[in-house]
N, C-alpha and C positions, 0 to 999 in steps of 0.2 A: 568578243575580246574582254569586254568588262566584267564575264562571268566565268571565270576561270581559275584552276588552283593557284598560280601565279596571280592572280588579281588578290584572292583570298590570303594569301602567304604576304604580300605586301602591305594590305589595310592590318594583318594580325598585328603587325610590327609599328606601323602606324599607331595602333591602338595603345602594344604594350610603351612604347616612346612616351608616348603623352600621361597615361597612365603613370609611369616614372616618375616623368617632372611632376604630374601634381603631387604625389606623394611625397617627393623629394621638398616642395616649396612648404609644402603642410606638414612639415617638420616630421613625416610618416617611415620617409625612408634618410637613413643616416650612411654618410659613405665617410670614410677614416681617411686622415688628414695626406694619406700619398695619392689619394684618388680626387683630391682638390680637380686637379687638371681634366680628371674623366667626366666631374660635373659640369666643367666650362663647355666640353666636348659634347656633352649631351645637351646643352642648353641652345648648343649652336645647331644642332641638328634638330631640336624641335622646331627652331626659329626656321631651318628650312623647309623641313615638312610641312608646318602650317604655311608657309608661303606656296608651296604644289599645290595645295591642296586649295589655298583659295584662285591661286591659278586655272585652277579645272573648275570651279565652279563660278570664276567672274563671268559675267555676258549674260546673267543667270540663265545659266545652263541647267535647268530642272530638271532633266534626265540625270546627269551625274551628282546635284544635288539630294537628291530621292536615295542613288545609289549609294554616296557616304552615309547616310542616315539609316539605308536598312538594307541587306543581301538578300533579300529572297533565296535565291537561287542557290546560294553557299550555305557550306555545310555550319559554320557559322560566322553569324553579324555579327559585324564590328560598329557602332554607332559612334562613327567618329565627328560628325556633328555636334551633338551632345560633348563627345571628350574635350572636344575645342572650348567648346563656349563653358564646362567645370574650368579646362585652364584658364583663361582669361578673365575667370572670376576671381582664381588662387591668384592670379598677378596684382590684379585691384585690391582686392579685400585685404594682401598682406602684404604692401608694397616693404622693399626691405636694398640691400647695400647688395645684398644677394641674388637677388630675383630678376634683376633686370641687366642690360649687357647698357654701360654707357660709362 
């Protein structure tokens, strides 16, 4: 089940989400002021992806660990271990009015 075009089509998405938001926080990607709402929309959806994601891997679960970090088996890896821990550095390193939901 884990190695599957569906498994694969799901982490791409994952990837490109995260991906997004760091370039969005790192001033990289710029969205025009009626797309305010689409950023709030994306930032809530990162927040839940990273919440699956650590979902599947609490208990440490090193099999599904291993598996975020590298697909062997797909046609291609998404290293979203890596993606996560760039984000959470973009939230640290540039804390802002912006970046954070509160």
């Amino acid at each position: 089940l884990l190695y599957s075009a569906k498994s694969e089509l799901v982490l791409s998405k994952f990837q490109a989400l995260i991906t997004s938001q760091i370039k969005f926080l790192k001033g990289e990607l710029y969205l025009k002021s009626y797309e305010v709402k689409t950023a709030r929309d994306i930032e809530s959806l990162v927040i839940k992806t990273v919440n699956v994601i650590r979902l599947l891997v609490e208990g440490h679960n090193l099999e599904i660990q291993n598996f975020l970090r590298y697909q062997r088996s797909l046609r291609t890896s998404n290293d979203l271990v890596s993606a996560i821990k760039i984000l959470l550095e973009t939230y640290v390193v540039k804390p802002s009015k912006g970046n954070y939901i509160g």
